[in-house]
Structures are given as C-alpha cells and as structure tokens.
C-alpha positions in Angstrom: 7.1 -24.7 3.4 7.7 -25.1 7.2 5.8 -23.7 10.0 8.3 -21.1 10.5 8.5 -20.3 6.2 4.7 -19.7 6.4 4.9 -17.8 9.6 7.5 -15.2 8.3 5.9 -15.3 4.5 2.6 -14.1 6.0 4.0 -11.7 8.3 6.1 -10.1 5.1 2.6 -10.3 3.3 1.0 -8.0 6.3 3.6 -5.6 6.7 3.6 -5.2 3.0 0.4 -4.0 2.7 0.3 -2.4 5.7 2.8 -0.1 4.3 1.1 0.7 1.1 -2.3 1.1 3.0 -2.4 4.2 2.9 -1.7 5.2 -0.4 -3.4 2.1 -1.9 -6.6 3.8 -2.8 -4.6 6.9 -4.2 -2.8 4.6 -6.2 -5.3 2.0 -7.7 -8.8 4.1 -7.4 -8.9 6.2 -10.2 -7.7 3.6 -12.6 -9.9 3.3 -15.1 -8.8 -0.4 -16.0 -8.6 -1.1 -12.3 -12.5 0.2 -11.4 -13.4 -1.5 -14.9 -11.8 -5.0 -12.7 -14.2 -4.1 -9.6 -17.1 -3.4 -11.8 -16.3 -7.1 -13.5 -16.0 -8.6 -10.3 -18.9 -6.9 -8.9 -21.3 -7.6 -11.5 -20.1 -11.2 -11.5 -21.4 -12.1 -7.9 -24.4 -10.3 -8.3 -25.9 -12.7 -10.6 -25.4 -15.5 -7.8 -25.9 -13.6 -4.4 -29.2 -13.3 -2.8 -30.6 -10.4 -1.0 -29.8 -9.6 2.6 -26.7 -11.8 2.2 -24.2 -12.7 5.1 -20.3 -12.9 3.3 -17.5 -13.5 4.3 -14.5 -11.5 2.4 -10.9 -12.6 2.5 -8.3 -10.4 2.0 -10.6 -7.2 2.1 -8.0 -4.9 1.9 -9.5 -0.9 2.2 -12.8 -2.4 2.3 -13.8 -0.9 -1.6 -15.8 -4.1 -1.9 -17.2 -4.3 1.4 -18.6 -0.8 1.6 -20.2 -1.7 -1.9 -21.9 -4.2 -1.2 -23.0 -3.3 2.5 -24.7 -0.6 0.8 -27.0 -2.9 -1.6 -28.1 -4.2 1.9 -25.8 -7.6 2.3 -24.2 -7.9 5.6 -20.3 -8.8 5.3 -17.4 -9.9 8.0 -14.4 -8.5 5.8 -11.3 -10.2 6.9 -7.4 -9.1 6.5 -3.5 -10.1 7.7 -2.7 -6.0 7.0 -3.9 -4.4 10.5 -2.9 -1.2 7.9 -5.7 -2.4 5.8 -8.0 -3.2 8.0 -7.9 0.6 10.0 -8.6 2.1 6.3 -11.4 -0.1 6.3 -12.9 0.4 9.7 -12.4 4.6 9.0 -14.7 4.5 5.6 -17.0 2.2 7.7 -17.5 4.6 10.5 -17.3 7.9 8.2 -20.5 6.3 5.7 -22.3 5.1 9.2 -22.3 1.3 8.3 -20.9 -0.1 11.2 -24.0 -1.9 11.4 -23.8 -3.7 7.9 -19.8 -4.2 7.9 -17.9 -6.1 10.8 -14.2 -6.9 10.5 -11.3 -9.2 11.9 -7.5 -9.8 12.0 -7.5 -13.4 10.6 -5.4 -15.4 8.4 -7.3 -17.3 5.5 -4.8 -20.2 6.3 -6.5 -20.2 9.7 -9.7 -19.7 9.4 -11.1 -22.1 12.4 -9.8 -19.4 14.7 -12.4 -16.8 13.4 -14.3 -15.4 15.7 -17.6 -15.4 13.6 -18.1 -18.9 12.3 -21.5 -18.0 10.0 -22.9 -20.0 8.7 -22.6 -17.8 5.8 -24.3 -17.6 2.4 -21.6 -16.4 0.7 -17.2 -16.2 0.3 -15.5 -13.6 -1.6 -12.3 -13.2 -2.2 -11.1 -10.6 -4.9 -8.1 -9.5 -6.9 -5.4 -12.7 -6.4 -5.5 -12.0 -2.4 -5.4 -16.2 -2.1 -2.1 -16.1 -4.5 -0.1 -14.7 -2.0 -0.8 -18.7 -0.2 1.4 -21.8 -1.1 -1.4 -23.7 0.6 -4.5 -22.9 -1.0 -5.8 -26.0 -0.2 -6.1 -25.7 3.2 -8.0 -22.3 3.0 -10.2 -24.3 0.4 -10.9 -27.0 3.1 -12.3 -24.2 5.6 -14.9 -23.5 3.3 -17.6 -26.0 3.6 -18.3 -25.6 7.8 -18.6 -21.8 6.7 -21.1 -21.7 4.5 -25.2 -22.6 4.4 -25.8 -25.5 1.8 -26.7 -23.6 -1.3 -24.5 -20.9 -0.6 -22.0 -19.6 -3.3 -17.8 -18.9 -3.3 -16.8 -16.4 -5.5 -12.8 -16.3 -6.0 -10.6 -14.3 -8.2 -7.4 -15.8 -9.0 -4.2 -15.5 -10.8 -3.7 -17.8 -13.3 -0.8 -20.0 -14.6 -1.0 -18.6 -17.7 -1.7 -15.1 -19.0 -2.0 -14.2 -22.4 -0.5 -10.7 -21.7 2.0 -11.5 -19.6 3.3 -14.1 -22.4 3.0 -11.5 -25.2 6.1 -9.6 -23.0 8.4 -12.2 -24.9 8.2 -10.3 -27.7 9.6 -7.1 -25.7 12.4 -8.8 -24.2 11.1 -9.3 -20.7 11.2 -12.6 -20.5 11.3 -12.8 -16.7 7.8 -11.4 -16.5 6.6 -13.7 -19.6 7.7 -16.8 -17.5 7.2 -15.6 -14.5 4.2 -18.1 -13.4 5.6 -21.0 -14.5 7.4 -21.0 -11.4 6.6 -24.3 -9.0 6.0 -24.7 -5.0 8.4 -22.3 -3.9 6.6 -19.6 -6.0 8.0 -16.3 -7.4 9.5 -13.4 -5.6 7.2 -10.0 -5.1 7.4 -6.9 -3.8 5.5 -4.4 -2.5 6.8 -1.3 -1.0 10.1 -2.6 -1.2 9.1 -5.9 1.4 10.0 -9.1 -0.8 7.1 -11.7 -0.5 6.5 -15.0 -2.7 3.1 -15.5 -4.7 1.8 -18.7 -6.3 -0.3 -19.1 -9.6 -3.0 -21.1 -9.4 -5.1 -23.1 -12.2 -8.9 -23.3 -12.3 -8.6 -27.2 -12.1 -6.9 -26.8 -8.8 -9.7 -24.6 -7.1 -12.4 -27.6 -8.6 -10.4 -30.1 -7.6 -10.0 -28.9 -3.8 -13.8 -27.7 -3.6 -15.5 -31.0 -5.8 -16.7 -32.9 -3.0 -18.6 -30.3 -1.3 -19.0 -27.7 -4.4 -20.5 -27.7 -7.6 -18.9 -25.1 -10.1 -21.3 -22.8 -11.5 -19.5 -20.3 -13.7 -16.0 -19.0 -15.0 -15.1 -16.2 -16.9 -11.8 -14.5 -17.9 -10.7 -11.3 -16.8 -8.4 -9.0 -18.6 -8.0 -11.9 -21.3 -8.0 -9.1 -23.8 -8.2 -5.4 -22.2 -4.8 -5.1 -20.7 -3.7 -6.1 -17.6 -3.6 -2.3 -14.7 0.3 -2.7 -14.9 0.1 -1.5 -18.1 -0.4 1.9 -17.3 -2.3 4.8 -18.8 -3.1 2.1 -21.5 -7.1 3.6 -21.0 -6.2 7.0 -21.3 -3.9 7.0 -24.6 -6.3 4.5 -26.1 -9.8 5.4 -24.8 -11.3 4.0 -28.4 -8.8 0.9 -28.3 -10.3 0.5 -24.6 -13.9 0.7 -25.1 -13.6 -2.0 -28.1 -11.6 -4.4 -26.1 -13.9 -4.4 -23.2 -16.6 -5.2 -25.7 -14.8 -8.2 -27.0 -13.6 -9.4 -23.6 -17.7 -9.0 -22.5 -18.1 -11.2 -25.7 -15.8 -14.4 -24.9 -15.1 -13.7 -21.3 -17.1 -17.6 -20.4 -15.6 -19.1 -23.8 -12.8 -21.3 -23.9 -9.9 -20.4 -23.8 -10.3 -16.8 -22.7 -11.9 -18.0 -19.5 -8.7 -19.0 -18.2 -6.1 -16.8 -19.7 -6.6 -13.3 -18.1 -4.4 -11.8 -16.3 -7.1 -13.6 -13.9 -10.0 -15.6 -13.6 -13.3 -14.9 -11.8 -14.8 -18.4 -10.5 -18.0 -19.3 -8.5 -18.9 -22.4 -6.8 -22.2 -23.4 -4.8 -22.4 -25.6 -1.6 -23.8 -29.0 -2.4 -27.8 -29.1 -0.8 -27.4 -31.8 2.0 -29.5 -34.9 1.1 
C-alpha cells in the first residue's frame, strides 16, 4: 500500500471504532466466551510480567485491560487510533481514581517514534487482533526494541492464517468465511458499524521472524482452538456443559502443536535479548 492507502485505511479503522465505542462494552462485556478470552489473555502475561511493571498497550480500546491491570499495581501508557475509544477509556480511569496508574495517547502503532512517552518499558501488549487491522506489521515490530528494557517481555494476540473453526464453516456452505484468511497483501474487507476496513492474518513465523534478532520467543499457546470462536453466539449459554468441557481441553493442548496455532488466535510472548 501507498502513503495515501495506509492514510485513509487507518483513518476508516479509527472512525470505525469510534463509532462502535460506545456500545462496545455493552456489546462484548457480558459475553461469557469473550471474558473467558480476557481471562486467557490475562492469565497469560501474568506468568511473565513482573511487579510494578511499566506497559505499553496498543490498540487499548475501552481500556478493560488497562484498568485491570493498573489495579494489580503495574503502571500502563494505553495507546489508541479511535479518539472514541480512548474518551471511554480516560472516563473509567477518572471514575475508579487511577489517573495516577493509567496514562493514555492518540498514536498510531505504525508510528510509534512519534510517541510522546518513549519508556523504556518492561513490557508491550497488544490484545484481541488490534495489529491485524496493519498490512505492515513489520514496521510496528521494528519499533519494539528502542521501547523496551533488555529483559523485558511482548505479549501479542494475533489472528491467524488458519482457524480451525473458521474452516469447519465449509461444511455449512459459508465458504467465504472458511477462506477468508487466505487472502494475500491486499487483505480481506471488514466492517464495523457499517465503515469497510481491510485486515490481514498473520502467522506465528512472521512475528518470530520480524522480532529474532532482538527477541527470544518464550511461549505460544492457542486460543479458541477448540471453545468456539465469540461470533458464535450464545454458544455458552445453550451449551454451558459443552462449554465447560471444551475449555478444559483447550487448557489441556492450548501450548501443543498444532492447537497452538489454529485458534481463532494465538497468544505469543517474546523477551528482549540481555545486552552483552
């Protein structure tokens, strides 16, 4: 893409969410699939995160995960495209009095040099496919090393190339969605509150392969490999015993191959090389 395609694809992406802002929590918060994701996601980076942390979060959205984590005493500079997003944000920071713990910004992750806090940081989060809506991951991969300590971690949850669930939809007929992210560098059309958008899908081997000379992978696991992908909906309500099973057997081979990589997404962590 040009200058100008990237321009007008992440201005579509902003006003997007901006628009759905303010219904997004309505929407996606009492989802039990969807808090069963954060929970995931949560528990994921708290195996490598250290106390008192300084993150930076991409793509913060409503600020669910910065609130969380500002309140097991880390200290995070959530970033966003959607000003709609990032008001919701700064309101629940203000109403639960941790303006202190949480800072934001209006900041592209394609150009990060032009944030205003430069960290050091000990750690990067970004959650639920925010870096799919990029054809240029790799740039916003090669910010990542001048923001964070040596030692420090990147957790990322991405879409995949490859989705078991999504496939199984052959069987149904809907073969546009069971294809859907084979699509190449032009990516595949979205929508979201009736604004069209592309998104990209993104294999584990290309996040290594961007982050190898400064990172060192340090886990992978699968996420809704087997519980059913939030589009699905009501799924956890009309099955709670179907549910509760699956999320066992997901905890079970979540790290094995191949249900690390064919989720609906994957949760990955890298740590900064120690300088020598």
């Amino acid at each position: 893409m040009k200058n100008g395609e990237w321009i007008i694809q992440e201005q579509s992406v902003g006003h997007a969410f901006g628009k759905q802002a303010p219904v997004f929590d309505q929407l996606y918060g009492p989802d039990k699939i969807v808090q069963y994701k954060r929970q995931r996601v949560r528990e994921h980076v708290e195996q490598w995160i250290k106390p008192g942390s300084a993150i930076l979060e991409l793509n913060a959205g409503t600020g669910e995960d910065a609130v969380y984590f500002a309140k097991q005493g880390h200290r995070i500079h959530a970033t966003d495209i959607s000003a709609g997003m990032l008001e919701i944000l700064a309101q629940k920071v203000t109403e639960q009095g941790l303006s202190a713990q949480v800072t934001h910004e209006s900041c592209s992750y394609t150009n990060l040099e032009s944030l205003n806090q430069q960290g050091p940081f000990d750690y990067i989060f970004s959650n639920f496919a925010g870096l799919n809506c990029t054809g240029s991951i790799e740039k916003v991969l090669s910010s990542f090393a001048r923001l964070i300590k040596p030692g420090g971690f990147v957790t990322l949850v991405i879409l995949p190339r490859f989705c078991l669930w999504e496939t199984l939809l052959l069987f149904r007929g809907k073969f546009r969605t069971a294809f859907r992210r084979w699509a190449g560098k032009k990516g595949v059309k979205a929508k979201v509150e009736g604004v069209p958008f592309r998104c990209w899908y993104y294999n584990p081997s290309t996040i290594i392969r961007a982050l190898e000379n400064d990172f060192d992978k340090v886990a992978m696991e699968g996420l809704c490999t087997l519980v059913p992908p939030s589009y699905l909906e009501h799924f956890a309500e009309k099955h709670p015993r179907w549910f509760q099973r699956l999320i066992r057997w997901e905890h079970k081979f979540k790290s094995r191959c191949p249900w690390r990589s064919i989720g609906d997404y994957y949760i990955i962590s890298l740590q900064r090389k120690q300088l020598t």
